[in-house]
Backbone as numpy.savetxt, mean C-alpha at the origin, in Angstrom:
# Nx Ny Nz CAx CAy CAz Cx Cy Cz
7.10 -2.39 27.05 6.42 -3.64 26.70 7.46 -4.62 26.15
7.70 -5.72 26.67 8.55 -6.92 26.52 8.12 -7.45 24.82
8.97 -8.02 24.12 8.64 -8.88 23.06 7.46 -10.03 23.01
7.63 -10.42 23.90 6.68 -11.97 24.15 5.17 -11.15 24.69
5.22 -9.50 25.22 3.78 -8.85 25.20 3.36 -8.29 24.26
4.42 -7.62 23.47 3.94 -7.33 22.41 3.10 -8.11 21.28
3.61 -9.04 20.60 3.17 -10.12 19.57 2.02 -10.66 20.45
1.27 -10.99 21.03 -0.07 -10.84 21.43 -1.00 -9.31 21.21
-0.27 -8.44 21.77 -1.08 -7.27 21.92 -0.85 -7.02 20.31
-0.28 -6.97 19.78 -0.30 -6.22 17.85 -1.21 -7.38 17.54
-1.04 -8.74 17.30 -1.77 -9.60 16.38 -3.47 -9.14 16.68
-3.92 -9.19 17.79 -5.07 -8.97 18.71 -5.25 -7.71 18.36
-5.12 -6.85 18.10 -5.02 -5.18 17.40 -5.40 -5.70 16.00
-4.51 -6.48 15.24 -4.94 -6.20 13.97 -5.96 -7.24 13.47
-6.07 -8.33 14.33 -7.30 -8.97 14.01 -8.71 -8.33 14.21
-8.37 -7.55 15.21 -9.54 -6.37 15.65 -9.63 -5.61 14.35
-8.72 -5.18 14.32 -9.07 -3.94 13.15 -9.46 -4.97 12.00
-9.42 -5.92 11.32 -9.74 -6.41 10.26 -11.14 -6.35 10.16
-11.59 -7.22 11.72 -13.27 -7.31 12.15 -13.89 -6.47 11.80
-13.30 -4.93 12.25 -14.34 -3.70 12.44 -14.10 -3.19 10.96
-13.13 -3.63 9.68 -13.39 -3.04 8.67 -14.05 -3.64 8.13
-14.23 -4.95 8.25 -14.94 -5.74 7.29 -16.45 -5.50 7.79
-16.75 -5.08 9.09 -18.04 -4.58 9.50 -18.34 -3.72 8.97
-17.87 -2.44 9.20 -17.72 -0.83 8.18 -18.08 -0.87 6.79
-16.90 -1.41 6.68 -16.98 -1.82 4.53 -18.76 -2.34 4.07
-18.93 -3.21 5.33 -19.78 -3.94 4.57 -21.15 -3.11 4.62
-21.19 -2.31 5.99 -22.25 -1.47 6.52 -22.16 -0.28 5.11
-21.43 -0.14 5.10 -21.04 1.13 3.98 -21.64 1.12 2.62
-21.13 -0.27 2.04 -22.13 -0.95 0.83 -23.47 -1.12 1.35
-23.52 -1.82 2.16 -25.27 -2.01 2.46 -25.86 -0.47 2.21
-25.56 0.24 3.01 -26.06 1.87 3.13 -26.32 2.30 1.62
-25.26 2.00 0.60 -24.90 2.58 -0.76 -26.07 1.86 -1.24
-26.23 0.73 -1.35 -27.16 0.01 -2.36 -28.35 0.28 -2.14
-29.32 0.91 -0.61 -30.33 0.86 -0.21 -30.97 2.51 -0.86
-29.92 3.42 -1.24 -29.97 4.46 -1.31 -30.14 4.94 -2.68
-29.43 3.38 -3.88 -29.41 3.60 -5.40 -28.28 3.64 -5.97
-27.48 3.16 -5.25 -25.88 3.24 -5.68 -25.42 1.36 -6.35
-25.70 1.60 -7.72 -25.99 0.04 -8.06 -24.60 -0.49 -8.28
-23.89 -0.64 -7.47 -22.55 -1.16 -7.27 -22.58 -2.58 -7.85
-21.42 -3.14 -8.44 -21.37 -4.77 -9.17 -20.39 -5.30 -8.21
-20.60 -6.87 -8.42 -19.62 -7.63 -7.24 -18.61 -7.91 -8.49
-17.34 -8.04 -8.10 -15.97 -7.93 -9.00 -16.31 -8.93 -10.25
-15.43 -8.26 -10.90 -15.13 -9.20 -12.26 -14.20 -10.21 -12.00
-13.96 -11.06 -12.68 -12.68 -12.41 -12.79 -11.91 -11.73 -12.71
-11.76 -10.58 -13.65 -10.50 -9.67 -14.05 -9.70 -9.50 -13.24
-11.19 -8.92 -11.40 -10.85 -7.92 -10.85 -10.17 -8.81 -9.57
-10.41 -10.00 -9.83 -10.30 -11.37 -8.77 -8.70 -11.59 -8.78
-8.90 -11.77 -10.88 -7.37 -12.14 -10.47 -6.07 -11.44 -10.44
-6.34 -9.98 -10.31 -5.46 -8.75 -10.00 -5.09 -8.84 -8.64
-5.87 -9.18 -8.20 -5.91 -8.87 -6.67 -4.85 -10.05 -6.23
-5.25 -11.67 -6.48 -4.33 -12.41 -6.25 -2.75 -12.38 -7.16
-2.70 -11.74 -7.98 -1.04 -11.31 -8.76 -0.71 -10.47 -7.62
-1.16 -9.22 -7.49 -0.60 -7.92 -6.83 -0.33 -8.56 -5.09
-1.40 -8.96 -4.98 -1.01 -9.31 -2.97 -0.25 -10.42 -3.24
0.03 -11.72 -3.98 0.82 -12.73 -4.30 2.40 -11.80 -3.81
2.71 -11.08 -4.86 3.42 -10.47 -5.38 4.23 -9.59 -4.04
3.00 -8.97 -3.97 3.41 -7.69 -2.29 3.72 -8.84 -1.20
3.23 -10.01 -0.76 3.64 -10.60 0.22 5.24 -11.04 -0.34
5.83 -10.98 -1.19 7.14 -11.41 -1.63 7.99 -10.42 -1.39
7.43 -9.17 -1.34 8.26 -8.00 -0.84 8.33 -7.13 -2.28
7.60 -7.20 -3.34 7.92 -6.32 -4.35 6.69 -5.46 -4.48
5.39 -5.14 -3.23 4.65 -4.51 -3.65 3.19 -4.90 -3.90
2.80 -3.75 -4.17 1.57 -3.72 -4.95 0.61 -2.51 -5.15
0.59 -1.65 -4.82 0.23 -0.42 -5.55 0.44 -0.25 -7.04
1.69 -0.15 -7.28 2.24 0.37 -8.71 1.78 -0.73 -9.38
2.27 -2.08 -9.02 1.69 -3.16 -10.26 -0.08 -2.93 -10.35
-1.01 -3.46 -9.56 -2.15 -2.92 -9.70 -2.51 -1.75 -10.58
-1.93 -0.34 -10.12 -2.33 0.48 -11.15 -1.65 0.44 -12.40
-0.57 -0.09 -13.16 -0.19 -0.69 -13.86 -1.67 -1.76 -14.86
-2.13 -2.64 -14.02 -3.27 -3.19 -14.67 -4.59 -2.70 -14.60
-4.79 -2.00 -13.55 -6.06 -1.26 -14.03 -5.95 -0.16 -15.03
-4.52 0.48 -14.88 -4.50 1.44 -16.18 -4.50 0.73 -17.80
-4.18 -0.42 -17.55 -4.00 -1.02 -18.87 -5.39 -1.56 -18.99
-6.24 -2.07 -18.64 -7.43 -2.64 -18.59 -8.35 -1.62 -18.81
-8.34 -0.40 -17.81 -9.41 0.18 -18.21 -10.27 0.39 -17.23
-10.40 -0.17 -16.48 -10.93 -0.79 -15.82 -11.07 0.29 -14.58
-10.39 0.84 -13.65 -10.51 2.44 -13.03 -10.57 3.65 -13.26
-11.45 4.61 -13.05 -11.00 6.36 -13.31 -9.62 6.35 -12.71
-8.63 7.09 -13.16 -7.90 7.69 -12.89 -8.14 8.23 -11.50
-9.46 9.08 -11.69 -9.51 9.45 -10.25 -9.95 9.18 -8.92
-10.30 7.52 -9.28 -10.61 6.84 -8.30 -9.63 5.59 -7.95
-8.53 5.85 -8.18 -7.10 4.76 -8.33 -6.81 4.87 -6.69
-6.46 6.21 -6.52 -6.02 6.16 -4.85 -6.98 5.38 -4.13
-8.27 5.92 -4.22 -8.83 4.96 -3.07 -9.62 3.53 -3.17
-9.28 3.26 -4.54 -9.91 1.83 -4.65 -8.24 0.88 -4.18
-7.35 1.57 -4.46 -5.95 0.97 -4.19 -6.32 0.68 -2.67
-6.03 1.15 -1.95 -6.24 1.38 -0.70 -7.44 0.78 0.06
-8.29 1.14 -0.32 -9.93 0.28 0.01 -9.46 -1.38 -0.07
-8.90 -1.23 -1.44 -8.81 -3.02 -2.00 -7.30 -4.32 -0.81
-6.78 -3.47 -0.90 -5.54 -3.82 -0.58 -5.57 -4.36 0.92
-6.39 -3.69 1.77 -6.29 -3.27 3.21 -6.29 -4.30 4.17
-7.19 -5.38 3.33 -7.70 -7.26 4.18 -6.45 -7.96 4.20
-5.65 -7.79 2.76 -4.82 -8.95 2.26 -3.26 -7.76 3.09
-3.43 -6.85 3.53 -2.10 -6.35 3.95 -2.63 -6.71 5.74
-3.79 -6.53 6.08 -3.62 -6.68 7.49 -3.27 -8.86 7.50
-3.50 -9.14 6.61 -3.08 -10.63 6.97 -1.75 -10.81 6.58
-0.85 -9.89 5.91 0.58 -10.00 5.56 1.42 -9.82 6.82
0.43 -8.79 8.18 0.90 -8.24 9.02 0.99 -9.29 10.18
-0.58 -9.72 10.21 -0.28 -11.10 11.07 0.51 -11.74 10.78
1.60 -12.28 9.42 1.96 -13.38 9.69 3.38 -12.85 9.70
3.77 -12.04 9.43 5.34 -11.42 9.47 5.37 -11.07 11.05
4.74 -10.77 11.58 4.77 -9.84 12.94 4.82 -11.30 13.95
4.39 -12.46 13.97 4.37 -13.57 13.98 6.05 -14.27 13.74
6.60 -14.01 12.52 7.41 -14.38 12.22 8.71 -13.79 12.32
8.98 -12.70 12.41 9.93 -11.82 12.46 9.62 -11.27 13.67
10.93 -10.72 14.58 11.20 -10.31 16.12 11.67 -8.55 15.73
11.21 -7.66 15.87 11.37 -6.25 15.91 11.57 -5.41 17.89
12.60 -4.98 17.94 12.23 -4.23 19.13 10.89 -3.31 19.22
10.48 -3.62 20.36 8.66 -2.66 20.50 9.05 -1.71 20.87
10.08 -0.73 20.95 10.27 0.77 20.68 10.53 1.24 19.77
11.11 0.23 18.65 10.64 0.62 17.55 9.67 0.28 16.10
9.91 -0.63 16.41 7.85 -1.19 15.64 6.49 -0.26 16.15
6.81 0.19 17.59 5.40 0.26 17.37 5.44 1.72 17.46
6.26 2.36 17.28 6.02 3.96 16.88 6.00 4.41 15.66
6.90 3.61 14.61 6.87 3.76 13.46 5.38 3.12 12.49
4.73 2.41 13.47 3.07 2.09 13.24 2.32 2.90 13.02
2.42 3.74 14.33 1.87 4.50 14.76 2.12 5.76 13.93
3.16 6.10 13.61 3.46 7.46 12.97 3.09 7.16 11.36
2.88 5.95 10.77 2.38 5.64 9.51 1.31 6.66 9.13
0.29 5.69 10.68 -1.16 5.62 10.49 -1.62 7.11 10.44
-0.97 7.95 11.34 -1.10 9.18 11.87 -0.84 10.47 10.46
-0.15 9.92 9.53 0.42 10.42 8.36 -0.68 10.29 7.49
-1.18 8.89 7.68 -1.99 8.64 6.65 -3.70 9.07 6.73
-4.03 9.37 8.03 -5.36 9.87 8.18 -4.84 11.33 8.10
-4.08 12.21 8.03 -3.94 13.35 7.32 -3.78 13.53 5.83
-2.91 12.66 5.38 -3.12 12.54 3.62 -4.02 12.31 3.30
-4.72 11.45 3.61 -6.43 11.20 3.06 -7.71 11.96 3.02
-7.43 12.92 4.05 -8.13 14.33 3.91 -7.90 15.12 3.14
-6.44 15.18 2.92 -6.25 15.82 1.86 -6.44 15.12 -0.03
-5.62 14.22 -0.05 -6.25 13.00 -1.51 -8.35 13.22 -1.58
-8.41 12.48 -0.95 -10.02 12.76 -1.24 -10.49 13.86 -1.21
-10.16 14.66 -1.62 -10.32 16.34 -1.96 -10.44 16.78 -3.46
-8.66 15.84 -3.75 -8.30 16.34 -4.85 -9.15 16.32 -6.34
-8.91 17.08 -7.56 -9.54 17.35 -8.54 -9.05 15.94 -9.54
-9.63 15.24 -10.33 -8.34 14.16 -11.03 -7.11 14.91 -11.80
-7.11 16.01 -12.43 -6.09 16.17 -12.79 -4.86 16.76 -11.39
-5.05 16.72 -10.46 -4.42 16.95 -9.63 -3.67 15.36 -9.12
-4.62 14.64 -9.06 -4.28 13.23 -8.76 -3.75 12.72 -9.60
-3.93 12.47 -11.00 -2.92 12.75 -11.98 -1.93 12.81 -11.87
-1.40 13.82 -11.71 -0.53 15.07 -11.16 0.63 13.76 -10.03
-0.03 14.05 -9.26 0.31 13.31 -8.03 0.83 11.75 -7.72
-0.23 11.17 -9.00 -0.10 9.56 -9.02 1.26 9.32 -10.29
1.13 10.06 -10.87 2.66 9.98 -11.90 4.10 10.16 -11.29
3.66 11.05 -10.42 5.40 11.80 -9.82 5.20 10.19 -8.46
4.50 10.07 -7.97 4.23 8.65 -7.16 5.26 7.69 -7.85
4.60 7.06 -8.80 5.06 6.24 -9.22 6.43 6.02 -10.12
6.75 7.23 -10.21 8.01 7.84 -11.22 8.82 7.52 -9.77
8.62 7.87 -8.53 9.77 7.91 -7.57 9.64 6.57 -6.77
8.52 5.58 -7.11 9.14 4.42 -6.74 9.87 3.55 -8.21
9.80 3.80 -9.50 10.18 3.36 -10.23 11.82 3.68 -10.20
12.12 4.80 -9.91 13.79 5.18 -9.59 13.78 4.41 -8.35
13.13 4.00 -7.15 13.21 3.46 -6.07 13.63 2.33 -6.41
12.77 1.34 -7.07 13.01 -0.05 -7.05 14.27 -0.10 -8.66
14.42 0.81 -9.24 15.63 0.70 -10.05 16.95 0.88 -9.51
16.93 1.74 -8.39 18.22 2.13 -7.88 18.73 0.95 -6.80
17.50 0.20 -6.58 17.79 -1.26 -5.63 18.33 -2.29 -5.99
17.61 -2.55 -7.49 17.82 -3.47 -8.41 19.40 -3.27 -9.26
19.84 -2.49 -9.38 21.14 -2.28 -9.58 22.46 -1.73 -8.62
21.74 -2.01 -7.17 22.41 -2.45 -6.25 22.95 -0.73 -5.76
22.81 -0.04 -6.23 22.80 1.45 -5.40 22.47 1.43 -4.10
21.51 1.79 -4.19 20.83 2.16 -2.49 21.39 0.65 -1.21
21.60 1.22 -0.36 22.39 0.00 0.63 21.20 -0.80 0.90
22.39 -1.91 1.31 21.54 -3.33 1.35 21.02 -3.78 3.00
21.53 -2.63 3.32 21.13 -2.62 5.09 22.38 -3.80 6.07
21.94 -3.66 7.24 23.04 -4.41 8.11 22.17 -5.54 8.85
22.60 -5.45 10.45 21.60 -6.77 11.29 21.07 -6.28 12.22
20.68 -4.76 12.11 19.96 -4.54 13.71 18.25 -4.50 13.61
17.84 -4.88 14.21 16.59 -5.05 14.32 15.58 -4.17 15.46
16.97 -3.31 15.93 16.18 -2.01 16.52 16.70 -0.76 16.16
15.98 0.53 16.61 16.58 1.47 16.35 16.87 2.79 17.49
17.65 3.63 17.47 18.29 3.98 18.73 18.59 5.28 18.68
18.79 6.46 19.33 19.31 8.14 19.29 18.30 8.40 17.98
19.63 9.48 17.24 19.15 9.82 16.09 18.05 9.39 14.61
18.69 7.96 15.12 18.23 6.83 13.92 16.89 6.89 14.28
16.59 6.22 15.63 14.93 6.50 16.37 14.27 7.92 15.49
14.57 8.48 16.18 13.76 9.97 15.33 13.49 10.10 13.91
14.36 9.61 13.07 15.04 9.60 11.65 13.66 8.22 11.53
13.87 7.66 11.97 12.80 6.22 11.46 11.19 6.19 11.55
10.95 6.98 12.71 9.71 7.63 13.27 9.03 8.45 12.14
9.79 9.50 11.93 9.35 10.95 10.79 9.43 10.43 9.69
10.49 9.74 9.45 10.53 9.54 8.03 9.12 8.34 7.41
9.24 7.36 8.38 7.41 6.40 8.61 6.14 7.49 8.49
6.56 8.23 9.33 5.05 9.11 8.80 4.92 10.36 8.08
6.04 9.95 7.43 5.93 10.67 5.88 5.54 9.93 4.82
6.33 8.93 4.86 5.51 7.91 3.68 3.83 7.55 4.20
3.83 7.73 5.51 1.96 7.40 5.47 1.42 8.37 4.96
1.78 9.78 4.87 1.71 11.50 4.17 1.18 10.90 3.06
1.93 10.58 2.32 2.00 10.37 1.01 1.52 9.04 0.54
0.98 8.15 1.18 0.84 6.86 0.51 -0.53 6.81 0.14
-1.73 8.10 0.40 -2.96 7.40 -0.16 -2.95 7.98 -2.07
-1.71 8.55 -2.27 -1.65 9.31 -3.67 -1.39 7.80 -4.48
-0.80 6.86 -3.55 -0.75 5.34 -4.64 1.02 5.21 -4.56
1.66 5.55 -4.19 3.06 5.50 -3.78 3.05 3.74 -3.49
2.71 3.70 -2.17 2.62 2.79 -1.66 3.95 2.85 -0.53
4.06 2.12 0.05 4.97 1.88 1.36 6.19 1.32 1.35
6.06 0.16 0.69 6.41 -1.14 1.15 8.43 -0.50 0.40
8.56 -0.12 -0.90 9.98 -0.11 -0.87 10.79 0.97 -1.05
9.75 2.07 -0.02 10.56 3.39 0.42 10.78 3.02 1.99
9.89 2.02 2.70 10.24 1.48 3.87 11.25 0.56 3.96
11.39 -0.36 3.14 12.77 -1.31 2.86 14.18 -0.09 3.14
14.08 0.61 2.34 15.18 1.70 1.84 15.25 2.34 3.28
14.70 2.99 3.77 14.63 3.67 4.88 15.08 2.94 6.05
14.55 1.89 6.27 15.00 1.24 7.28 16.92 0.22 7.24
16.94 0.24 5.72 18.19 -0.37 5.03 19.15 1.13 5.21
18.55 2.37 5.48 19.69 3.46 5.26 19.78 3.79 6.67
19.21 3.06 7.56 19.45 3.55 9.15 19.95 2.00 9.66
20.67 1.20 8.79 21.44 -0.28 9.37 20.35 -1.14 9.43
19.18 -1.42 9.64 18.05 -2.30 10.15 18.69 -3.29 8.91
18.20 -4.58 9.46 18.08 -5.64 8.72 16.85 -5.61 7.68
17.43 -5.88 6.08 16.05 -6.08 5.37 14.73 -6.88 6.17
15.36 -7.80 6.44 14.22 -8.65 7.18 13.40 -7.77 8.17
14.05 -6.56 9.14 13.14 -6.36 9.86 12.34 -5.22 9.31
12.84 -4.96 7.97 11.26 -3.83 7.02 9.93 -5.01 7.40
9.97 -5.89 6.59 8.60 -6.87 6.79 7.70 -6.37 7.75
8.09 -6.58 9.05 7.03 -6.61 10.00 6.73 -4.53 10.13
7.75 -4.13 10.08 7.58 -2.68 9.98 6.67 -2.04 8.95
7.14 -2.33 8.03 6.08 -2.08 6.52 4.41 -2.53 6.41
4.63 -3.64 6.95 3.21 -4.44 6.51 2.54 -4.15 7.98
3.09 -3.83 9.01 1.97 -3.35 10.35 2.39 -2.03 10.18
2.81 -1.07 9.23 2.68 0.20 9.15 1.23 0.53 8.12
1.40 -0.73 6.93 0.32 -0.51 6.60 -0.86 -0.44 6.90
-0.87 -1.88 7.45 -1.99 -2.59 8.41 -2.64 -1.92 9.17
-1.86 -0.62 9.71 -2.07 0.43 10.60 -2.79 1.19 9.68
-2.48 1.90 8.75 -3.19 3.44 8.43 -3.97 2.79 7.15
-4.05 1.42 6.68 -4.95 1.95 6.01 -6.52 1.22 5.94
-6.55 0.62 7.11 -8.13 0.73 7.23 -8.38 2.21 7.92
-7.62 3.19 8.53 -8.20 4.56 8.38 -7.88 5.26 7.29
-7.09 5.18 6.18 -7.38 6.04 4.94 -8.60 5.40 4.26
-8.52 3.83 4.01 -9.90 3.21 3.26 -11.12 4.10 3.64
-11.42 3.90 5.02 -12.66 4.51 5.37 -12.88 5.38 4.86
-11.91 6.81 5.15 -12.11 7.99 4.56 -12.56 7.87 2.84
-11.60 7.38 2.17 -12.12 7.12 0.79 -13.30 6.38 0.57
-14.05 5.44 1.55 -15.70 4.61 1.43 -16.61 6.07 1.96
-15.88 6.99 3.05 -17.07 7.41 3.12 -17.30 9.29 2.01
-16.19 9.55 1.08 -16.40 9.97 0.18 -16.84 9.29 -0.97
-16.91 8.56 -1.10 -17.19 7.62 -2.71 -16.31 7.86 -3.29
-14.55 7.85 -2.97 -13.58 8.10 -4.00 -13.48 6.78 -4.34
-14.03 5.71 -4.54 -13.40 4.02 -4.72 -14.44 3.78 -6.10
-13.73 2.80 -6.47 -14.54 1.76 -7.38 -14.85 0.79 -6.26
-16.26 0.52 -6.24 -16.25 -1.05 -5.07 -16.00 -2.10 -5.78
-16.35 -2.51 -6.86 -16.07 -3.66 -7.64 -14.67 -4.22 -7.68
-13.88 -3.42 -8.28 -12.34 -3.14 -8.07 -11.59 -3.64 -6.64
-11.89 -2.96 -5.82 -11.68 -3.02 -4.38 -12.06 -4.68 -3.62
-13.22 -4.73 -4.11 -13.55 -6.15 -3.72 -13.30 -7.16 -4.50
-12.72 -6.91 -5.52 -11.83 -7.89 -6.48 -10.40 -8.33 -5.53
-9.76 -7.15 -5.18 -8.51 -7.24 -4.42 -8.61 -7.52 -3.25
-9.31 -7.54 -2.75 -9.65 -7.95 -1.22 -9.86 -9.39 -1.53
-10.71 -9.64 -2.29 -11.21 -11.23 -2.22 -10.17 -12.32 -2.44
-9.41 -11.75 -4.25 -8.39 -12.43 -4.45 -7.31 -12.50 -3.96
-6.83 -11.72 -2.82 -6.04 -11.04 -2.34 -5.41 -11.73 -1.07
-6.45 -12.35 -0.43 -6.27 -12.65 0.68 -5.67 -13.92 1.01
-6.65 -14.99 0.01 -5.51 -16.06 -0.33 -4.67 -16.40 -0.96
-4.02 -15.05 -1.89 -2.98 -15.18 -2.55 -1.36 -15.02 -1.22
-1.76 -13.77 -0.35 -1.40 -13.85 0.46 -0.46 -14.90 1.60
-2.00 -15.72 1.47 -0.95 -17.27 2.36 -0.91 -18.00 1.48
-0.68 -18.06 0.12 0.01 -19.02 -1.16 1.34 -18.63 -0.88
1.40 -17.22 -1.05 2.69 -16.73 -0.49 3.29 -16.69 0.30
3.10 -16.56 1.76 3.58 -16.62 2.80 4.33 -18.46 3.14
3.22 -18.79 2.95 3.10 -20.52 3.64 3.50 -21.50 2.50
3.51 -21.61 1.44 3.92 -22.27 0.77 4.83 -21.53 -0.37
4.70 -20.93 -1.18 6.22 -20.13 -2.11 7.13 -20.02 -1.09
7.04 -18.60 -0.15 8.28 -18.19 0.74 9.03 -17.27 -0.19
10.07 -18.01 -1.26 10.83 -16.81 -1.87 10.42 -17.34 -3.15
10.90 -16.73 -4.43 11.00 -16.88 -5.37 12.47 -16.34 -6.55
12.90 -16.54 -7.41 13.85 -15.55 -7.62 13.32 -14.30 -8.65
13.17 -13.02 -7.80 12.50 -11.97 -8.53 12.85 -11.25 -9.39
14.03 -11.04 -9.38 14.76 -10.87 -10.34 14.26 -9.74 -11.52
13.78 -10.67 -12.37 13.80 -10.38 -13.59 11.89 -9.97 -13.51
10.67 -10.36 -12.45 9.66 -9.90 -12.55 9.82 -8.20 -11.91
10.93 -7.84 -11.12 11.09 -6.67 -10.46 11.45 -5.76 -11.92
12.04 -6.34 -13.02 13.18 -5.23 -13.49 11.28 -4.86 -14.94
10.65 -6.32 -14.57 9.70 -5.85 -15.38 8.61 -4.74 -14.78
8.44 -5.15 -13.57 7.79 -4.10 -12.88 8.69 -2.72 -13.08
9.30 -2.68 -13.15 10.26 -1.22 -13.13 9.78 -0.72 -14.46
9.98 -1.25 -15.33 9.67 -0.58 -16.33 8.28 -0.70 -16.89
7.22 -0.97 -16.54 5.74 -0.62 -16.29 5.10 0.21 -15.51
5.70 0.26 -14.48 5.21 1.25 -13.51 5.92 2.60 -14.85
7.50 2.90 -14.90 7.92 3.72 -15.48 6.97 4.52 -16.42
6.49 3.25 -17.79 5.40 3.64 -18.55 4.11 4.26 -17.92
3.66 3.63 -17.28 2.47 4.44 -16.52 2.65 5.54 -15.89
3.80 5.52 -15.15 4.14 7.09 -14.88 3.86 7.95 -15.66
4.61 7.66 -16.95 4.50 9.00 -17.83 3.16 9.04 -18.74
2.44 8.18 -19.00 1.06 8.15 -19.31 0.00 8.66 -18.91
0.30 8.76 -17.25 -0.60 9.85 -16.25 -0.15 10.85 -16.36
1.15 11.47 -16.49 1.57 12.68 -16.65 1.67 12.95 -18.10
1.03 12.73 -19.08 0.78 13.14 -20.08 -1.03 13.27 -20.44
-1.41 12.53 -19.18 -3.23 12.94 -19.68 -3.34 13.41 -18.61
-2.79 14.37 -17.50 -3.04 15.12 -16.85 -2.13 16.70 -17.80
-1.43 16.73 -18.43 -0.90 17.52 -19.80 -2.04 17.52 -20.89
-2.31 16.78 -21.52 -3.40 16.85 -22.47 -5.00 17.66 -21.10
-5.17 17.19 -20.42 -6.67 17.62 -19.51 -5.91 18.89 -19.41
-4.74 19.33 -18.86 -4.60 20.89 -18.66 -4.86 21.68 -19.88
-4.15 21.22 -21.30 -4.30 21.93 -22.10 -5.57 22.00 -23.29
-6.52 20.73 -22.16 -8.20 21.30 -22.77 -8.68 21.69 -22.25
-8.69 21.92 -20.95 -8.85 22.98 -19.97 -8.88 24.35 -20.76
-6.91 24.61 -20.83 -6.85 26.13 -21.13 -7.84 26.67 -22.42
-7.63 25.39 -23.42 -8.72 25.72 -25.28 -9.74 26.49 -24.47
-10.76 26.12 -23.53 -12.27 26.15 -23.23 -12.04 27.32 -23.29
């Protein structure tokens, strides 16, 4: 598939997929409320999380970790409903990050669209497994998460990890290496990891141009997680309130970002994110420590 076929056929894919989640999602709530499930439409709170975090993620620094960062500080989520309200919430404002990078940025289609593909494929297996889990397991899971993107985005920020080269495809070994390693992070991304700057890194440690993570990252997301969301709507692992806070605010924070900011100098909001996420790390892994050891008292 040529470049100039591709960028029709992906945009047209993910405008599709937006349609049929926002159909789903909505069929899903309808179903919930008719049944007694007295769900609330978002708070301000939950409005304006959503536009910080997707603001923020369309700049390239994310949004998983900051989000749970403020819902842990707020209060405002179970613990054990973080993975999939993350994910549920996120899913509108990342498939429109995807249109407009994929749009904007030129990727070879042998390798964009396998490393899509191997996201998504990662990620409807993790999600069978996440929506399983016990909260102190998720716990468990969402601390060591966020502990290894907090060394992630620290080891970037002080200029360790390489800064990548100019290729914008990938080839032999590297191919394979870019493929597996994509659908490992989809493995792992409904625990709250998130994507976006173990994909930077990955694609920066096989030569790719930073620039061409963008379209890789955000149509890797775009890809798997209106199929992890689902899975988490059709367990009830989500807060809906939450979720539709980030979706709503989310979406036009998105093209604030894209279309008018562009860059910003991050600097110094990254080194704060580093060390919040850090704190929350160890906050989950200390009340998944305290829940084990009231566990053992009983």
């Amino acid at each position: 598939m040529q470049s100039n076929e591709l960028k029709p056929f992906l945009l047209g894919t993910f405008a599709l997929l937006a349609l049929l989640f926002i159909g789903v999602w909505a069929k899903m709530l309808y179903q919930a409320k008719q049944k007694g499930d007295d769900w609330k439409w978002p708070k301000p709170v939950e409005l304006v999380i959503g536009a910080i975090t997707d603001f923020l993620d369309t700049l390239g620094i994310g949004s998983f970790a900051p989000t749970t960062v403020f819902f842990r500080l707020g209060k405002l989520v179970p613990d054990e409903l973080l993975p999939g309200t993350l994910n549920v919430g996120h899913t509108l404002p990342t498939l429109a990050q995807a249109l407009i990078f994929i749009t904007l940025v030129q990727v070879a289609p042998m390798t964009l669209l396998p490393m899509i593909f191997a996201a998504g494929v990662g990620a409807w297996i993790g999600t069978s497994v996440v929506g399983r889990l016990p909260r102190f397991q998720i716990r468990i899971g969402m601390g060591i998460a966020l502990a290894a993107a907090a060394i992630i985005m620290l080891l970037s920020l002080l200029k360790v990890l390489p800064a990548g080269q100019d290729a914008f495809e990938l080839v032999g070994w590297k191919w394979w290496v870019g493929v597996g390693g994509n659908f490992v992070l989809g493995l792992i991304m409904p625990l709250g990891i998130g994507l976006y700057a173990p994909c930077m890194i990955l694609v920066s440690l096989l030569g790719m141009s930073p620039l061409a993570a963008f379209p890789i990252m955000m149509g890797s997301c775009a890809f798997l997680m209106p199929i992890s969301s689902l899975g988490f709507c059709r367990n009830g692992k989500y807060l809906p309130s939450a979720a539709l806070g980030l979706a709503i605010g989310g979406v036009p924070a998105v093209l604030v970002a894209a279309f008018v900011v562009k860059s910003l100098p991050l600097d110094y909001v990254r080194w704060i994110v580093v060390s919040v996420v850090a704190i929350v790390a160890v906050t989950l892994l200390q009340a998944a420590w305290q829940e084990k050891k009231g566990n053992a008292a009983k």
